[in-house]
Backbone as JSON Lines, residues from 0, in Angstrom:
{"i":0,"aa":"X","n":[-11.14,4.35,-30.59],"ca":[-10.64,3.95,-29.28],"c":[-10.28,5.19,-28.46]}
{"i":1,"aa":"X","n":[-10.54,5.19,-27.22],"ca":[-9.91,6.36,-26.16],"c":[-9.41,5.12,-25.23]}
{"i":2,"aa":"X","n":[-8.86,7.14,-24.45],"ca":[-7.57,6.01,-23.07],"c":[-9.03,6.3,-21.71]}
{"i":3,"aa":"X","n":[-8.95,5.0,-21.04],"ca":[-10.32,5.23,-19.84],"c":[-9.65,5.11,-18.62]}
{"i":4,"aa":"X","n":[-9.91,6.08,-18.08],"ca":[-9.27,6.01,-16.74],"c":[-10.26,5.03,-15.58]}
{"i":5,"aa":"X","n":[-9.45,4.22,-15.83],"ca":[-10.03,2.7,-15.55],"c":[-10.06,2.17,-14.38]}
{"i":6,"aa":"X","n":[-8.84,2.59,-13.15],"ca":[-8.84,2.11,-12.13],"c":[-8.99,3.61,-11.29]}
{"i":7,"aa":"X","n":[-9.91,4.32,-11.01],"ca":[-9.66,5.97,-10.26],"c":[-8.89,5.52,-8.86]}
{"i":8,"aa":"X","n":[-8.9,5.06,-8.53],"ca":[-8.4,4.81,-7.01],"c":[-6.78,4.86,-7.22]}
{"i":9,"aa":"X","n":[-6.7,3.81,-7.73],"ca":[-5.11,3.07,-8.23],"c":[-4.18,4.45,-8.76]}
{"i":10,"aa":"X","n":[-4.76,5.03,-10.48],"ca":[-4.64,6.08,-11.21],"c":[-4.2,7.5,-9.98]}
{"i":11,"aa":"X","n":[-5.14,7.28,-9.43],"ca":[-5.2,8.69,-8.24],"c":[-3.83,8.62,-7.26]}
{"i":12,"aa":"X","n":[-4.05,7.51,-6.93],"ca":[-2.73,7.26,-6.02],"c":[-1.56,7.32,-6.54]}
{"i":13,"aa":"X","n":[-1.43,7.11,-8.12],"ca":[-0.07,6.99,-8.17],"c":[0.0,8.83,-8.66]}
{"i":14,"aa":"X","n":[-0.46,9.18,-9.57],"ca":[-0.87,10.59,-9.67],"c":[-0.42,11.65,-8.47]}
{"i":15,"aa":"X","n":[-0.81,11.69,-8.01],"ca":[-0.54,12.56,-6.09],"c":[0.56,12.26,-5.82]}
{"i":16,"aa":"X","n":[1.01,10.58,-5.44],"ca":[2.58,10.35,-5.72],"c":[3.54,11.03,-6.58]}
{"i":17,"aa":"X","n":[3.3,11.4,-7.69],"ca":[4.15,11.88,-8.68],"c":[4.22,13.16,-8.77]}
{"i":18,"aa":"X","n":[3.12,13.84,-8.44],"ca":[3.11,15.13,-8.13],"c":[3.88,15.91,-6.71]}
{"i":19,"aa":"X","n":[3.76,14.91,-5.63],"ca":[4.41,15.19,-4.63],"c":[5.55,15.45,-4.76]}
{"i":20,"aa":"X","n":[6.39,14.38,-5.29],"ca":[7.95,14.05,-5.76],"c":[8.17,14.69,-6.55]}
{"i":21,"aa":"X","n":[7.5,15.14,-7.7],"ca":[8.05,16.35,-8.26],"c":[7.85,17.85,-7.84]}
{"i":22,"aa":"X","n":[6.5,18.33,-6.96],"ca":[6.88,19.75,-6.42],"c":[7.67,19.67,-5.21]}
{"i":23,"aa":"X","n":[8.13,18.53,-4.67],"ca":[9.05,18.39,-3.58],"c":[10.16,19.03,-4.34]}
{"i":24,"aa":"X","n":[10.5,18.73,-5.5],"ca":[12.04,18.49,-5.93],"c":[12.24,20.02,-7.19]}
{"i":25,"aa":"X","n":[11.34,20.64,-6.78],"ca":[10.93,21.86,-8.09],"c":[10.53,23.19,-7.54]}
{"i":26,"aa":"X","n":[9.08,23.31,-7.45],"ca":[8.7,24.52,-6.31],"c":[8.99,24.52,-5.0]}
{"i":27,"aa":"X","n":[8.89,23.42,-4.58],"ca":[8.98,23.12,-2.98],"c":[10.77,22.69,-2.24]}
{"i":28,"aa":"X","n":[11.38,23.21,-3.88],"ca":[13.11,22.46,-3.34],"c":[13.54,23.04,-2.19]}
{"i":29,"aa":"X","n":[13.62,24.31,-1.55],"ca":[13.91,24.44,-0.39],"c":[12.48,24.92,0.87]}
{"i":30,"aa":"X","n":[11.46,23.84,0.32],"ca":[10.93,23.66,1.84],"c":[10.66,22.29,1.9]}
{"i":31,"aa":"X","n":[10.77,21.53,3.05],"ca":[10.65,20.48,3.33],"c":[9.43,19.99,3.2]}
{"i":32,"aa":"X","n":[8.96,19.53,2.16],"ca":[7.31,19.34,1.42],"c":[6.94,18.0,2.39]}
{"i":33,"aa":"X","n":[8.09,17.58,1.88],"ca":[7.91,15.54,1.78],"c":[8.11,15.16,3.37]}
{"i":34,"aa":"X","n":[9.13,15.98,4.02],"ca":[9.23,16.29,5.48],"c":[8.23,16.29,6.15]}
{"i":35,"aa":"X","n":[7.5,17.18,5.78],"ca":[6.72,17.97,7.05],"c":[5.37,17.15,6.77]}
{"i":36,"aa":"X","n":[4.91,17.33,5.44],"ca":[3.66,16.29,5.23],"c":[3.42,15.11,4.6]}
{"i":37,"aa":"X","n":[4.45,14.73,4.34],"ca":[4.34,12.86,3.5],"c":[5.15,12.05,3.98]}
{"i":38,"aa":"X","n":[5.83,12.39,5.32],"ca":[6.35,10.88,5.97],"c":[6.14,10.98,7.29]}
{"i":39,"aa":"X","n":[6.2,9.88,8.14],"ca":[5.58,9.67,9.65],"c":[7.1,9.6,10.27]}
{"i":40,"aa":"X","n":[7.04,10.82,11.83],"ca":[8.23,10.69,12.44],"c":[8.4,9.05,12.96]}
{"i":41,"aa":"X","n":[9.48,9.14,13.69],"ca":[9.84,7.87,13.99],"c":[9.4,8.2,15.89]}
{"i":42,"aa":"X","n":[9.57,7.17,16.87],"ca":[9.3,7.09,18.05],"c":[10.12,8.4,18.85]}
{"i":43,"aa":"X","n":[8.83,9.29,19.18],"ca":[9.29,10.35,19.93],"c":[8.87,11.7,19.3]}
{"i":44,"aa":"X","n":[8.63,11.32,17.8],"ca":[8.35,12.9,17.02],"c":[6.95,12.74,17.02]}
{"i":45,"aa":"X","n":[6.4,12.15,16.96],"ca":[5.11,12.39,17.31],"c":[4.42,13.18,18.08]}
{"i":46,"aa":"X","n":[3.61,14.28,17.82],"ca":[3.26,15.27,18.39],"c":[1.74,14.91,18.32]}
{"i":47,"aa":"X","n":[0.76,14.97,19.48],"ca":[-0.83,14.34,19.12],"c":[-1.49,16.0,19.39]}
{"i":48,"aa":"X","n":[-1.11,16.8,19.87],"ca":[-1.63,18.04,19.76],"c":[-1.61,18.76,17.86]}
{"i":49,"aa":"X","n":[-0.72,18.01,17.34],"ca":[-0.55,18.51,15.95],"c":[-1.58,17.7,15.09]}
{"i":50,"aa":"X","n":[-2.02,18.52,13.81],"ca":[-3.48,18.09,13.24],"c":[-1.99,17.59,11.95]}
{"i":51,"aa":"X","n":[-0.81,17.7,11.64],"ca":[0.06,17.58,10.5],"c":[0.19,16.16,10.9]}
{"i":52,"aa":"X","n":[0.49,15.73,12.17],"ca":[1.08,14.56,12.26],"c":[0.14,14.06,12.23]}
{"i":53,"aa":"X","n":[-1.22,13.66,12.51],"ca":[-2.5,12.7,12.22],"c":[-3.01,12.92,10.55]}
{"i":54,"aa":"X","n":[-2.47,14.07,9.78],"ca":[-2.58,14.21,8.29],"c":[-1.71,13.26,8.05]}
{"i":55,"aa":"X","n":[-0.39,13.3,8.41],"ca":[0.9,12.45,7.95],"c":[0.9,10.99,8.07]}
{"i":56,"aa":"X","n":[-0.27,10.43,8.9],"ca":[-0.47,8.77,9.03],"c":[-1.26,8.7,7.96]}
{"i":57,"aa":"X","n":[-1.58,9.35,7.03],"ca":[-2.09,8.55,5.91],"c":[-1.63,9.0,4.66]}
{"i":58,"aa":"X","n":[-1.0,10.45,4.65],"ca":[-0.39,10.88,3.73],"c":[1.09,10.42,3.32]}
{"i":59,"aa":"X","n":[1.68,9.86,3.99],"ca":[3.05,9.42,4.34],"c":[3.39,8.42,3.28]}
{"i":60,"aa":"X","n":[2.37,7.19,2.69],"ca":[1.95,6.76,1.91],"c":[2.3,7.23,0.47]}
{"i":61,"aa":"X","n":[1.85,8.5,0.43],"ca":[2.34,9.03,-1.22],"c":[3.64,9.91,-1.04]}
{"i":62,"aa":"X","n":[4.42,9.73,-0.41],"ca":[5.69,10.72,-0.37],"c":[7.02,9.57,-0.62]}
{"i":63,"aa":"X","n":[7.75,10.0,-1.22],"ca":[9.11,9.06,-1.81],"c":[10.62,9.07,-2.02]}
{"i":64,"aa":"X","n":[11.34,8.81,-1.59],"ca":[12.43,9.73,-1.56],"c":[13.32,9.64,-2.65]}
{"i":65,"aa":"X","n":[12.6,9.34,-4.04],"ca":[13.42,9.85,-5.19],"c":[12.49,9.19,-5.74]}
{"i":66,"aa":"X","n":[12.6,9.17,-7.47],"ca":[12.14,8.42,-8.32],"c":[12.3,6.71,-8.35]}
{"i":67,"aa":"X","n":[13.36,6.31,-8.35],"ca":[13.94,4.93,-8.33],"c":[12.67,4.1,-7.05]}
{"i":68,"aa":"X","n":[12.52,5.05,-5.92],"ca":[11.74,4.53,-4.9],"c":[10.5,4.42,-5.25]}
{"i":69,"aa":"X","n":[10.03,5.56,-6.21],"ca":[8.31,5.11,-6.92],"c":[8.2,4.69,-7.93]}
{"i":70,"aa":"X","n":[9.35,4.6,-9.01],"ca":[8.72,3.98,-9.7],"c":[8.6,2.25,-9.53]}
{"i":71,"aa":"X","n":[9.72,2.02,-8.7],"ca":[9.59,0.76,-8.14],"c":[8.38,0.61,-7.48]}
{"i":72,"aa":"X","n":[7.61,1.06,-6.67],"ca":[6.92,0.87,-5.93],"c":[5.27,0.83,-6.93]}
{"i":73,"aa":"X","n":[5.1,2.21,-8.23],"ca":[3.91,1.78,-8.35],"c":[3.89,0.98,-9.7]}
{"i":74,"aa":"X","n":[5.11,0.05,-9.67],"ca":[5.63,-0.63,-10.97],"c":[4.36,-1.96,-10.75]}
{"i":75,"aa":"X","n":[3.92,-2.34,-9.37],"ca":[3.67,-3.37,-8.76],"c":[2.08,-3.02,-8.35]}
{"i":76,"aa":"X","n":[2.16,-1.43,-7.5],"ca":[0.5,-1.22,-7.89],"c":[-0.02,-0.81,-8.81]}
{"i":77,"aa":"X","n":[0.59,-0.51,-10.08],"ca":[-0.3,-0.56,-11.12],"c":[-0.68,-1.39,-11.79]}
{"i":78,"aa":"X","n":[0.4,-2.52,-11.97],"ca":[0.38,-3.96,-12.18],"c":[-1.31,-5.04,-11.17]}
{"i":79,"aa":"X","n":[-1.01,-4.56,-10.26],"ca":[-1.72,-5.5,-9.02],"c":[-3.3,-4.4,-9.31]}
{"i":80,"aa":"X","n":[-3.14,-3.13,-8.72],"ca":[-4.36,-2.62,-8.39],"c":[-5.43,-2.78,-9.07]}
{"i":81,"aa":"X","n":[-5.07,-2.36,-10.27],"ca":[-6.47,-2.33,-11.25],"c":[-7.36,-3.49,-11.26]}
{"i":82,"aa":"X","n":[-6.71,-4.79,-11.12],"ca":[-6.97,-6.1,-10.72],"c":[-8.07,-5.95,-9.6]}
{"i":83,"aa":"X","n":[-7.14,-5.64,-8.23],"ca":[-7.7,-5.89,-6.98],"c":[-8.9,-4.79,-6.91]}
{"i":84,"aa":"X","n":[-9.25,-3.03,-8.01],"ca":[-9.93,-2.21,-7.98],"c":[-11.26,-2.97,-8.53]}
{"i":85,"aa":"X","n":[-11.01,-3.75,-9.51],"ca":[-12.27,-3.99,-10.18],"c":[-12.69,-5.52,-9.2]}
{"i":86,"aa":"X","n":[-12.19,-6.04,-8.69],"ca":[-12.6,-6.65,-8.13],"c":[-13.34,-7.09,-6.6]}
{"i":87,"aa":"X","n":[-12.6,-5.73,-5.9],"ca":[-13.28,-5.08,-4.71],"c":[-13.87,-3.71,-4.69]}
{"i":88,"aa":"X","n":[-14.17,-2.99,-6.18],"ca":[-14.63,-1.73,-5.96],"c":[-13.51,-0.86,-5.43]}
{"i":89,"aa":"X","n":[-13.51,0.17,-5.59],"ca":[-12.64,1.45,-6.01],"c":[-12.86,1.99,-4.41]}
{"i":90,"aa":"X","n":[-13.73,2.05,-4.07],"ca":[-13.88,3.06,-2.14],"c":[-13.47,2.01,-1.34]}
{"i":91,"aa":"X","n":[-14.01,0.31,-1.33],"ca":[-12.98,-0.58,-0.8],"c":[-11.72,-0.6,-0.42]}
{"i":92,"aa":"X","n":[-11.18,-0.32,-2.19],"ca":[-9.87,-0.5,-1.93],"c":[-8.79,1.08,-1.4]}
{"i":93,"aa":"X","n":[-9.8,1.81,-1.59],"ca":[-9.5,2.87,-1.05],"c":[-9.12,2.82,0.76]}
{"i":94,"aa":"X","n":[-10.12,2.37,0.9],"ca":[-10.05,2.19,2.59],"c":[-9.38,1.5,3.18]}
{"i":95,"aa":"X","n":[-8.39,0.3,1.91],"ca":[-7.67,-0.54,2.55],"c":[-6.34,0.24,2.55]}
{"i":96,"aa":"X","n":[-6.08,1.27,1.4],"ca":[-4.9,1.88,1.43],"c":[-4.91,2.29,2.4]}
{"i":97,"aa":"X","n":[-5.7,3.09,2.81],"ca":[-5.65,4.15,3.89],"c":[-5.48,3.47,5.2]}
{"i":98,"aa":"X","n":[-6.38,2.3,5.63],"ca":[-5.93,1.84,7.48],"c":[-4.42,1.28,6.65]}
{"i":99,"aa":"X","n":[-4.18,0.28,5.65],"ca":[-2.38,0.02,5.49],"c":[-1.64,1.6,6.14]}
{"i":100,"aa":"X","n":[-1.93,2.56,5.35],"ca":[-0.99,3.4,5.68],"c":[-0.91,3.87,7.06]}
{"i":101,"aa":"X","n":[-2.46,3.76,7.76],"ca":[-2.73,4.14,9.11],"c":[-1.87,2.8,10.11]}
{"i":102,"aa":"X","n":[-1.85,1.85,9.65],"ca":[-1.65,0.68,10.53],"c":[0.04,0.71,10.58]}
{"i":103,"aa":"X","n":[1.0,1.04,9.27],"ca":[2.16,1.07,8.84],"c":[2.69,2.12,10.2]}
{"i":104,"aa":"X","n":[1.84,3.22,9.51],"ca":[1.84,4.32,9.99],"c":[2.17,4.6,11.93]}
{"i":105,"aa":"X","n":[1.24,4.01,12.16],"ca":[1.39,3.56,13.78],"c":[2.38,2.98,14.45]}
{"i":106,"aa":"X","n":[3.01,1.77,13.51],"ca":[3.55,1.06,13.9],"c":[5.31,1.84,13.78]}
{"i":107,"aa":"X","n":[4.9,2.58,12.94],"ca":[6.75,3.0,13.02],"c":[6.77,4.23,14.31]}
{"i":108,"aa":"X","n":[5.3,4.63,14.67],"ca":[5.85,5.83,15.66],"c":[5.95,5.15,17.13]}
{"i":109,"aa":"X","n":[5.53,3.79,17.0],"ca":[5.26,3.08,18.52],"c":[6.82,2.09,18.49]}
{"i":110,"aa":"X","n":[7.2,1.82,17.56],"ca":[8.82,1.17,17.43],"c":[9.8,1.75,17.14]}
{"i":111,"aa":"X","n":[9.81,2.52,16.12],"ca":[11.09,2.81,14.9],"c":[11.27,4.16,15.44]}
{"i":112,"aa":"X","n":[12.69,4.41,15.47],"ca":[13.47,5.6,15.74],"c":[13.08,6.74,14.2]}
{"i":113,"aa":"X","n":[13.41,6.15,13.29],"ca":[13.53,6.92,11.57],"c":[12.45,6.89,11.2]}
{"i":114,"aa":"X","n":[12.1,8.52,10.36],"ca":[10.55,8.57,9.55],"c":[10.28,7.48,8.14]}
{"i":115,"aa":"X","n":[9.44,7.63,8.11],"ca":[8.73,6.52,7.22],"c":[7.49,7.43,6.23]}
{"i":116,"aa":"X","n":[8.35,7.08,5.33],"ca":[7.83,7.2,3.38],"c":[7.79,6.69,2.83]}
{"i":117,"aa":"X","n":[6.46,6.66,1.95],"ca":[6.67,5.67,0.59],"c":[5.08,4.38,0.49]}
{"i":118,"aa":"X","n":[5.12,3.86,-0.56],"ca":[4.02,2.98,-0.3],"c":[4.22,1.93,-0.8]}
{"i":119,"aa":"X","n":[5.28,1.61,0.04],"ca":[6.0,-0.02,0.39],"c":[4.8,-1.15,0.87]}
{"i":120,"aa":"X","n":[4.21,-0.2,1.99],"ca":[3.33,-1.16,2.77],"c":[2.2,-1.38,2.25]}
{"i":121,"aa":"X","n":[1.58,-0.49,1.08],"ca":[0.31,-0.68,0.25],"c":[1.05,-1.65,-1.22]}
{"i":122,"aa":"X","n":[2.04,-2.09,-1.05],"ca":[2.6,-2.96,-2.07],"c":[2.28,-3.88,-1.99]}
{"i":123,"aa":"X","n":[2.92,-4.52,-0.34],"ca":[2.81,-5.86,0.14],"c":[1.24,-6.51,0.17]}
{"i":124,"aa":"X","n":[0.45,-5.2,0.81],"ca":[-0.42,-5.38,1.27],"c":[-1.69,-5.6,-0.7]}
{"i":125,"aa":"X","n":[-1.25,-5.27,-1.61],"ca":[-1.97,-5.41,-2.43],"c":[-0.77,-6.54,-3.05]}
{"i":126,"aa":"X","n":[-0.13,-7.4,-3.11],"ca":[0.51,-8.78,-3.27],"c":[-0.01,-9.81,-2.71]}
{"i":127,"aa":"X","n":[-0.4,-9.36,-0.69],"ca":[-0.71,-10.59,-0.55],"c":[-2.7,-10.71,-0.87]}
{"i":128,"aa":"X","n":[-2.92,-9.6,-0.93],"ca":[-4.08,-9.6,-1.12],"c":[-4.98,-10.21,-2.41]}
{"i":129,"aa":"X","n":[-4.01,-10.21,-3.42],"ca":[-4.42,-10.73,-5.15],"c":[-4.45,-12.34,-4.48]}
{"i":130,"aa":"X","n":[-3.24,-12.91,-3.43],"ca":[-3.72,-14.3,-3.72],"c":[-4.97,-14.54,-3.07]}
{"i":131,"aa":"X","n":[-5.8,-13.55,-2.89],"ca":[-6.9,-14.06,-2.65],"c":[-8.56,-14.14,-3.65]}
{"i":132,"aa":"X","n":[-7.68,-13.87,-4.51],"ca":[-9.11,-12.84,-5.73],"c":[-9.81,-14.43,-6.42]}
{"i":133,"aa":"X","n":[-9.49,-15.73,-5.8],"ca":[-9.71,-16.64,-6.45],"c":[-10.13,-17.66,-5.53]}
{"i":134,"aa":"X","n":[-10.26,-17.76,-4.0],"ca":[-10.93,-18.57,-2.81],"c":[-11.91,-18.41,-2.42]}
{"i":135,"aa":"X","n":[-12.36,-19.82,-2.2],"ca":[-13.69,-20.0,-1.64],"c":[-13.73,-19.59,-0.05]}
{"i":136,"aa":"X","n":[-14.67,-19.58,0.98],"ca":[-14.99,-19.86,2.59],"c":[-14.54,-21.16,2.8]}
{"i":137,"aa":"X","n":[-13.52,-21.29,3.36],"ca":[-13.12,-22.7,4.42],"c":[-12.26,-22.94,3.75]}
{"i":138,"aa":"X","n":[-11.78,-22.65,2.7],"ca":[-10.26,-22.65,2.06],"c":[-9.24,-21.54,2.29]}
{"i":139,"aa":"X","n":[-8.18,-22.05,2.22],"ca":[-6.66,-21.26,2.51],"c":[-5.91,-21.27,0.95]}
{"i":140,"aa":"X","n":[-5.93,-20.31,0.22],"ca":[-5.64,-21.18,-0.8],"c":[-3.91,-20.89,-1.21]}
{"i":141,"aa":"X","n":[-3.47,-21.75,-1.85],"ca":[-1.84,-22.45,-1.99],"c":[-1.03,-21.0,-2.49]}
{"i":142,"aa":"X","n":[-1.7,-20.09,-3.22],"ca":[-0.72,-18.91,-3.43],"c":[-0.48,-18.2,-2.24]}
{"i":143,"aa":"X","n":[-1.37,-17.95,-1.42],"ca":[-1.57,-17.04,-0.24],"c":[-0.55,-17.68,0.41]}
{"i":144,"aa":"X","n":[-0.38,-19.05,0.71],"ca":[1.07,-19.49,2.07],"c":[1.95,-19.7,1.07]}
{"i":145,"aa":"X","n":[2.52,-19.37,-0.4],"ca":[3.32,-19.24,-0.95],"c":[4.02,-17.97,-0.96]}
{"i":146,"aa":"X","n":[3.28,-17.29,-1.25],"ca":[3.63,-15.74,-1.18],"c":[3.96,-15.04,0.31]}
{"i":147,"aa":"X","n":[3.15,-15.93,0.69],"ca":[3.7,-15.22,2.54],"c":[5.03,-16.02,2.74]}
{"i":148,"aa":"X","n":[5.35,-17.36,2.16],"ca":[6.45,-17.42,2.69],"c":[7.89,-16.74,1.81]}
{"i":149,"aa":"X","n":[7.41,-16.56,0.2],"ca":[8.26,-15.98,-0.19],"c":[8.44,-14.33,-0.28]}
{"i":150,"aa":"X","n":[7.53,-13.72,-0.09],"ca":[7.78,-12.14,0.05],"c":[7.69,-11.96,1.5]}
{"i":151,"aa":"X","n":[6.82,-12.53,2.32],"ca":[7.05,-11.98,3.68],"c":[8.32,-12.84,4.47]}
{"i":152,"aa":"X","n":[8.52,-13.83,3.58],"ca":[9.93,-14.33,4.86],"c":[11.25,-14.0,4.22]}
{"i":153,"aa":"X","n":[11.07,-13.08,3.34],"ca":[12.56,-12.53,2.56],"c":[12.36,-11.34,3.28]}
{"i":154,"aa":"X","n":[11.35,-10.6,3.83],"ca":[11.63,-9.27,4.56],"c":[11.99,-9.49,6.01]}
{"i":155,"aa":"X","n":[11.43,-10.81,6.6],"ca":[11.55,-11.11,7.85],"c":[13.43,-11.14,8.08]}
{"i":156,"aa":"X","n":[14.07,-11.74,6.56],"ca":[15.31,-11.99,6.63],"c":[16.17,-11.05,6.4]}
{"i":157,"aa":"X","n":[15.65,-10.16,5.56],"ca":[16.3,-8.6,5.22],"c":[16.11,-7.77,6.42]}
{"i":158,"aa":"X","n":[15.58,-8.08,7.35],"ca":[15.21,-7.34,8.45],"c":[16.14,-7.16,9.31]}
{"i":159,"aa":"X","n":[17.14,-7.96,9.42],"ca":[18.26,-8.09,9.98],"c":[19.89,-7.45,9.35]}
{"i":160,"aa":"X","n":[19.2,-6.61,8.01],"ca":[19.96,-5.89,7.23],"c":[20.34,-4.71,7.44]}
{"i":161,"aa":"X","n":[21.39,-4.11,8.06],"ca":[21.7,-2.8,8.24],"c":[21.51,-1.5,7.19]}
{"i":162,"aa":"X","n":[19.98,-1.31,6.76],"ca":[19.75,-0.19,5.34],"c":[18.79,0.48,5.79]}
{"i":163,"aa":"X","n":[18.32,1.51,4.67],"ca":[17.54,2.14,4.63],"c":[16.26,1.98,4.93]}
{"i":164,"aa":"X","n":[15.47,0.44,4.06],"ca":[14.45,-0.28,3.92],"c":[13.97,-0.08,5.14]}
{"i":165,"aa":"X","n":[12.38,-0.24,4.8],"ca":[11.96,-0.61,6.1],"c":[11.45,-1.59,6.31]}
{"i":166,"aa":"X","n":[11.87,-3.06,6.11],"ca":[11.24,-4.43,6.35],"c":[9.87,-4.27,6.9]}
{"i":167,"aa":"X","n":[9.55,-3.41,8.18],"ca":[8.4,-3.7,8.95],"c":[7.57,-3.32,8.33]}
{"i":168,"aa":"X","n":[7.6,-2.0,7.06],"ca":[6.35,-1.64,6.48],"c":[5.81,-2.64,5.82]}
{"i":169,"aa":"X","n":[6.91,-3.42,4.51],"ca":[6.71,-4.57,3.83],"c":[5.77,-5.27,4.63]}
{"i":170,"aa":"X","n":[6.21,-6.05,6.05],"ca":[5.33,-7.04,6.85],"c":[4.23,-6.28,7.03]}
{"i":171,"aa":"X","n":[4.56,-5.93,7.93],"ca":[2.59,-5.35,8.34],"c":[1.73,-4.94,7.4]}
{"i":172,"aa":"X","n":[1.99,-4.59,6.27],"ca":[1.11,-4.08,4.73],"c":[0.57,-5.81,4.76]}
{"i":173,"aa":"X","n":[1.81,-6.78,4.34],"ca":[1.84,-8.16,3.76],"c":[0.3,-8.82,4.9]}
{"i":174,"aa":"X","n":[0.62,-8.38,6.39],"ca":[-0.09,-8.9,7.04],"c":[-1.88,-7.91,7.22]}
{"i":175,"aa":"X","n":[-1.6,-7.11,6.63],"ca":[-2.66,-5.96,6.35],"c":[-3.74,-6.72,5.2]}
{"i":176,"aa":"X","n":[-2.62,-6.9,4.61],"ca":[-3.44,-7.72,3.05],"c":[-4.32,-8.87,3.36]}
{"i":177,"aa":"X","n":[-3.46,-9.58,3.75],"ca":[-3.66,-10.92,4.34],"c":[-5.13,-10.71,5.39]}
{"i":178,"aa":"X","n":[-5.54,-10.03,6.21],"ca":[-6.56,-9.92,6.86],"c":[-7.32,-9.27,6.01]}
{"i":179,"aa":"X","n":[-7.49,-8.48,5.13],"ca":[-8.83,-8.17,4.04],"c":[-8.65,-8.93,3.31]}
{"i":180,"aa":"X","n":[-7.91,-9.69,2.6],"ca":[-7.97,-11.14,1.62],"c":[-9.12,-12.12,2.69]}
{"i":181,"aa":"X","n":[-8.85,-12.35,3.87],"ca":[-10.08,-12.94,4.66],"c":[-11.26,-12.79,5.27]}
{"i":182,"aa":"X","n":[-11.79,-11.31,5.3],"ca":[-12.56,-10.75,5.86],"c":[-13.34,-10.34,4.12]}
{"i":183,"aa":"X","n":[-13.15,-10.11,3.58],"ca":[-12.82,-9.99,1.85],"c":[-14.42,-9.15,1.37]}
{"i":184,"aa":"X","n":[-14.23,-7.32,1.8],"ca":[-15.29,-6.89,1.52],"c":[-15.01,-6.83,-0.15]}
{"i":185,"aa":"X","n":[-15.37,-7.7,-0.62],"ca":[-16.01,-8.49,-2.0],"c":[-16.81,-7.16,-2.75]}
{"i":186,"aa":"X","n":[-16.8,-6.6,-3.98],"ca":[-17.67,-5.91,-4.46],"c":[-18.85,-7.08,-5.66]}
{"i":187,"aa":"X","n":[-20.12,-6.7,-5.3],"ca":[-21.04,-7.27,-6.1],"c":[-20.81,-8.97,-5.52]}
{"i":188,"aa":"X","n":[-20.73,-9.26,-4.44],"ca":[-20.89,-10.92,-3.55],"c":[-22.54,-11.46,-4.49]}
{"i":189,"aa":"X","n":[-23.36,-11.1,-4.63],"ca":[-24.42,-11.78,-5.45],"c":[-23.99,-12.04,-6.68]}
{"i":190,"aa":"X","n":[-22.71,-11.92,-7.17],"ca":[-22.71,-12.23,-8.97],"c":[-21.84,-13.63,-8.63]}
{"i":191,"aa":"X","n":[-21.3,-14.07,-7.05],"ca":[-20.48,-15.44,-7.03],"c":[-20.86,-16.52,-8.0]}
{"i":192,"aa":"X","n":[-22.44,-16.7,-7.31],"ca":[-22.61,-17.63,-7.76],"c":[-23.25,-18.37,-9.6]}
{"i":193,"aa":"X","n":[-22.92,-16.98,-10.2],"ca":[-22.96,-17.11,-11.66],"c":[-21.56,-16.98,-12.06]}
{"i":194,"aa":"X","n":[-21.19,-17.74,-13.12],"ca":[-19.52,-17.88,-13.95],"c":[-20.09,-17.41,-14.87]}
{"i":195,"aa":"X","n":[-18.88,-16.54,-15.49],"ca":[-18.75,-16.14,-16.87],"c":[-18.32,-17.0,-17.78]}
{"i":196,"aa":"X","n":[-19.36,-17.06,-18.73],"ca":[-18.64,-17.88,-19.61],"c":[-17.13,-18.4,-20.17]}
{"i":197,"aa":"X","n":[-16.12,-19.05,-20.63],"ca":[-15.16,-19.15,-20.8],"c":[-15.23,-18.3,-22.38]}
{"i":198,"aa":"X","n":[-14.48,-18.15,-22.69],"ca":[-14.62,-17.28,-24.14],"c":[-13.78,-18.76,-24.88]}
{"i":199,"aa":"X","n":[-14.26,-18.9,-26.14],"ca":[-14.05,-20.06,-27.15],"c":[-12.8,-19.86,-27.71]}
């Protein structure tokens, strides 16, 4: 038996994550690593002449502001991804991280005063996206308005919580998901219509 690095996308992401957070907190302890290139200013720091801040809408994603914050976070995409990797292909799901983080990303420099770290919004957005790994065309199916009402309407309600969190990343990831769960670039769409056997 060997160990197979099974999901590269998923594996990669959390990898870079962990590396960040630790030369943030090691070589990089007195320069602002996680600052300057892994979180998105808030409304007003945005600079569009700067090539850091259009790096930082997608890099922002793997930066964390302690351990407790990632391992929570890729407790859920490592759990979820490998799932959603083999089932939409690895550059797919790649591309979905990336507009989540771009879309997250946007949205805190066009609203939110405070920078934004972490990959909260590639959480939601790969939660609501699994309830889709199992619907047909012209169906809605019963996990998808379950899960939106229980993970996205507990952030809608925490939103009104005076913390750190950033509710809005949660939503817009949740609602990120939710539109590639329907648009659903599918890897291998010609194998639908054959089932795998049930195993005995």
């Amino acid at each position: 038996m060997r160990i197979k690095y099974n999901a590269p996308t998923v594996l990669s992401f959390a990898f870079t994550s962990v590396l960040v957070l630790a030369l943030s907190q090691t070589l990089f302890r007195f320069y602002p690593l996680e600052e300057l290139w892994f979180s998105v200013p808030g409304k007003g720091g945005f600079n569009p002449a700067s090539p850091r801040c259009w790096i930082t809408l997608f890099t922002h994603a793997a930066g964390h502001a302690g351990w407790p914050h990632l391992v929570s976070n890729f407790m859920v995409i490592l759990l979820i991804g490998p799932i959603l990797e083999e089932y939409y292909g690895s550059l797919h799901l790649l591309f979905m991280i990336l507009v989540t983080a771009l879309v997250t990303g946007l949205f805190n420099i066009a609203f939110f005063n405070k920078s934004l770290l972490g990959a909260s919004g590639v959480v939601f957005m790969m939660i609501l996206l699994a309830s889709f790994t199992n619907f047909t065309a012209g169906e809605i199916p019963l996990t998808f308005i379950l899960i939106l009402i229980l993970y996205l309407g507990r952030e809608i309600l925490n939103s009104f919580d005076p913390d750190n969190i950033s509710q809005f990343a949660h939503i817009v990831g949740g609602f990120t998901g939710s539109l590639f769960g329907f648009l659903r670039p599918r890897r291998g769409r010609e194998r639908e219509g054959r089932k795998r056997p049930l195993p005995a």
